[in-house]
C-alpha positions in Angstrom: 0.0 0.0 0.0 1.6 2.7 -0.9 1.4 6.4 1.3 1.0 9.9 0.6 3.3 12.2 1.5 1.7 15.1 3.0 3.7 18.3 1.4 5.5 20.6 3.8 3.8 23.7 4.0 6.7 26.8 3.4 6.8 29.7 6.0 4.8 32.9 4.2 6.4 35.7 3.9 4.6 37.3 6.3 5.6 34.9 9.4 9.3 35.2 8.6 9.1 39.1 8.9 7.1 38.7 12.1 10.3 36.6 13.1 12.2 39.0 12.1 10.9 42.2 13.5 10.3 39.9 16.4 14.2 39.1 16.9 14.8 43.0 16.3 12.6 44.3 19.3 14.6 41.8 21.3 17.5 43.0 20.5 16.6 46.8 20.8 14.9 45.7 24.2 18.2 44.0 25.6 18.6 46.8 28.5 20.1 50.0 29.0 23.7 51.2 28.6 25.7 52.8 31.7 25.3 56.3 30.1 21.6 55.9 29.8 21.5 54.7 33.5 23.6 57.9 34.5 21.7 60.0 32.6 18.1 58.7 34.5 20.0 58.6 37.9 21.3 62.4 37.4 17.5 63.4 36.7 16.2 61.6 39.8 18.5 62.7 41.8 17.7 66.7 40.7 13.9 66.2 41.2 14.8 64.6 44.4 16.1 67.7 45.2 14.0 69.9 44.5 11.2 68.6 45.9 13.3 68.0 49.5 13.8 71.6 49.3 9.5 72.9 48.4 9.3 70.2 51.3 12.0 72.3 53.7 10.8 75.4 52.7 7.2 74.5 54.0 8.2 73.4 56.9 10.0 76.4 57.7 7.3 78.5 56.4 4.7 77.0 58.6 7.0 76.9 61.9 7.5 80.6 61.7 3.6 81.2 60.3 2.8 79.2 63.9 5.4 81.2 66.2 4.5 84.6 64.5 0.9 84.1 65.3 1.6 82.9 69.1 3.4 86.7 69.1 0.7 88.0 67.9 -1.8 86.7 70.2 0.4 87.3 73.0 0.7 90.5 72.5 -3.2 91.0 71.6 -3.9 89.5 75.2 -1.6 92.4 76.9 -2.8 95.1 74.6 -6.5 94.1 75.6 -5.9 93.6 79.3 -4.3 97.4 79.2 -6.8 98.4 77.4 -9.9 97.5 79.5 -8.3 98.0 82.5 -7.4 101.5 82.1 -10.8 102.4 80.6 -12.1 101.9 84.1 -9.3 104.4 86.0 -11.1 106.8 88.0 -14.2 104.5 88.7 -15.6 105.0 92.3 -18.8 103.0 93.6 -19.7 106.1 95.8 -20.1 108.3 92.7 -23.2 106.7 91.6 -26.2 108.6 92.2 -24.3 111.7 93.1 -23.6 113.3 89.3 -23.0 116.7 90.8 -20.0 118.2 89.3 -19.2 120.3 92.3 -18.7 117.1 94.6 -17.2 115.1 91.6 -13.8 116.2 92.2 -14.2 114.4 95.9 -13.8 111.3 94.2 -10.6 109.3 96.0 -10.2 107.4 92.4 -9.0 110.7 90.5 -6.9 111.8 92.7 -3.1 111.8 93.0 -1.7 108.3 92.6 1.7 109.7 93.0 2.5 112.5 95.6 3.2 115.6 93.1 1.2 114.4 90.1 -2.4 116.0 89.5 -3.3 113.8 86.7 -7.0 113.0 87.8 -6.1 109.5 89.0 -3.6 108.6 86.0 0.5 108.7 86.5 2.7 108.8 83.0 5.3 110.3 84.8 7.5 106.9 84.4 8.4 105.6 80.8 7.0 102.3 79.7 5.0 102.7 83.3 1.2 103.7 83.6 0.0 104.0 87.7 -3.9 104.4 88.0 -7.1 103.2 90.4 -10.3 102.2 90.7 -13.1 100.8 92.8 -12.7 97.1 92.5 -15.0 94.6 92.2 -13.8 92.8 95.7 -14.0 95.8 98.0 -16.2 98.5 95.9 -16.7 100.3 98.9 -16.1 103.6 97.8 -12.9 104.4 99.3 -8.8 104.2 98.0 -7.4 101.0 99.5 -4.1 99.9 99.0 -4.8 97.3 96.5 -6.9 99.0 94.6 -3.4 101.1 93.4 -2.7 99.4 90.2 -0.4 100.0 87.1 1.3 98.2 84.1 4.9 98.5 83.3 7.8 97.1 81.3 10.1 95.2 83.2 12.8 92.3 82.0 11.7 92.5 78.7 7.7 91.5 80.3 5.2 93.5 80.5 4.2 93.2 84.3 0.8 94.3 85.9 0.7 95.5 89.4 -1.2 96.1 92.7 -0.5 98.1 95.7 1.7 99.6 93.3 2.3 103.2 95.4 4.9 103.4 92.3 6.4 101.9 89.7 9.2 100.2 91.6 6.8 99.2 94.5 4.0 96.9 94.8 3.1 93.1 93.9 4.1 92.8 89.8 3.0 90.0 87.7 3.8 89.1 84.0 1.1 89.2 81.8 3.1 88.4 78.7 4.8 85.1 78.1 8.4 85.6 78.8 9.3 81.6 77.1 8.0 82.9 74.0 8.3 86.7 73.8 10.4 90.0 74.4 9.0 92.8 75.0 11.3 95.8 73.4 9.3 98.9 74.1 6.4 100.1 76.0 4.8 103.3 75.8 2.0 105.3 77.3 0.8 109.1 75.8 -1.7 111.0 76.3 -3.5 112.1 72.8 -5.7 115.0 71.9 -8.8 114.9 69.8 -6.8 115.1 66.6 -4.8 112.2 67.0 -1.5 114.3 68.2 0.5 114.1 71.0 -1.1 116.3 73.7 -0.7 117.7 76.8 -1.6 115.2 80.1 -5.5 116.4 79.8 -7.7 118.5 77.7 -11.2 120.4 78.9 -14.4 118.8 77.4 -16.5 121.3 79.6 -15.4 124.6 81.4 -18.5 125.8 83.0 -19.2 129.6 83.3 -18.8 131.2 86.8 -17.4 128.4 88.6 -14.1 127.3 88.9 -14.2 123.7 87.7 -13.7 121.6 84.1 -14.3 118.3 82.6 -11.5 117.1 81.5 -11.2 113.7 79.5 -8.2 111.5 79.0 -7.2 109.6 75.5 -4.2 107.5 75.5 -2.1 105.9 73.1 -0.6 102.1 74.3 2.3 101.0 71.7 3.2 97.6 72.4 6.5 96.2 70.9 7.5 92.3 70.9 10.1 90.0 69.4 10.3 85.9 69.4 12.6 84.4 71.8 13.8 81.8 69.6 13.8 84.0 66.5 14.4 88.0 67.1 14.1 88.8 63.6 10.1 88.4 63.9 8.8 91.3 65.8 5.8 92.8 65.7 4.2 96.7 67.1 0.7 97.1 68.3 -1.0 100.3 68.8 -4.3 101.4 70.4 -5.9 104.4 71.6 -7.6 104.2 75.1 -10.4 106.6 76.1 -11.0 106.7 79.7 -14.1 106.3 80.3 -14.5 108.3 83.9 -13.7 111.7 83.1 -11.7 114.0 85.5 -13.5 116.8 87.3 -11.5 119.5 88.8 -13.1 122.8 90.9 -9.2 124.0 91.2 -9.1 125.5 87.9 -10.5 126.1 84.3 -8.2 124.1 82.7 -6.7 120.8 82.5 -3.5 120.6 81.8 
């Protein structure tokens, strides 16, 4: 019996360039050479880089955004204490329901807080010092006790507030500013006039006619200056105007200053 030879089938044309291009790729594909490597490594390594140092820079950017604003509240919380606290010099229980002008000058509150200094209550007489008084909550009886002689002052690079302060060396201090995180480089108390200027220690609201008394009201201007401990170079100034609220009446002259 005889068999049939099955013929061979021949590669087309179009398998053998397959193989072809196939063997190419493969050889393209084989890997990279040292300078190519070199090359990819130099790259990486300069994005690297640059993105440590965006990284760094935030970092250092947010640590000082955070320590500038612990200043700055810092110094807000002094600036408002100073504030509301000398809006009440002057203040006397006992002058409620007794608005007569010619008695007002009776009041213990407006009186010397110094020996020497007729300022209605109010002492500037010290730089980066402020002496004043009220009627305090705990007593409010009317009269001028010991404790109720208060003041603010700059001291050790703090800014201090004080009672039984007879002065501005004297008396029990306390720092109201944190001394850990803050210096305090200038503090400064001025009397002001109407016009925002410098002025003389008080200026007459009222001068009534035939009698020897005024009104006079008091305006003064608190600049606060503070620097970072750990980083002098970030300071910052705060300023703020004060109206007393308890004006001074005086039946030994017409004037106020």
């Amino acid at each position: 019996m005889l068999m049939r030879k099955h013929p061979v089938k021949q590669p087309t044309v179009f398998a053998v360039n397959a193989f072809i291009g196939a063997r190419r790729t493969l050889r393209r594909q084989s890997g990279l050479g040292l300078v190519e490597l070199l090359i990819a490594s130099a790259i990486g390594l300069f994005l690297l880089a640059g993105l440590t140092d965006f990284l760094g820079r935030s970092l250092t950017s947010s640590g000082r955004n955070f320590q500038d604003a612990r200043l700055t509240q810092d110094l807000n919380v002094a600036m408002e204490l100073m504030a509301r606290d000398l809006r009440r010099a002057g203040y006397s229980s006992a002058a409620q329901g007794n608005p007569a002008a010619v008695s007002a000058p009776a009041n213990p509150f407006t009186q010397e807080t110094v020996a020497g200094a007729g300022d209605g209550g109010i002492n500037l007489a010290t730089a980066g010092c402020v002496l004043y008084a009220y009627d305090a909550p705990a007593t409010e009886n009317g009269n001028l006790d010991v404790v109720e002689r208060l003041g603010f002052r700059l001291q050790a690079g703090t800014v201090q507030a004080g009672t039984s302060a007879t002065t501005c060396a004297t008396g029990a201090w306390q720092a109201v500013t944190d001394p850990g995180l803050s210096e305090i480089t200038a503090l400064s108390f001025q009397y002001m006039d109407g016009n925002g200027a410098a002025a003389a220690p008080q200026r007459p609201l009222v001068a009534a006619s035939g009698v020897t008394w005024a009104v006079c009201t008091r305006l003064i201007q608190v600049t606060l200056t503070g620097r970072l401990r750990s980083d002098p170079n970030v300071t910052r100034t705060l300023t703020q105007n004060v109206r007393v609220r308890n004006d001074w009446y005086r039946n030994a002259a017409v004037t106020c200053a």
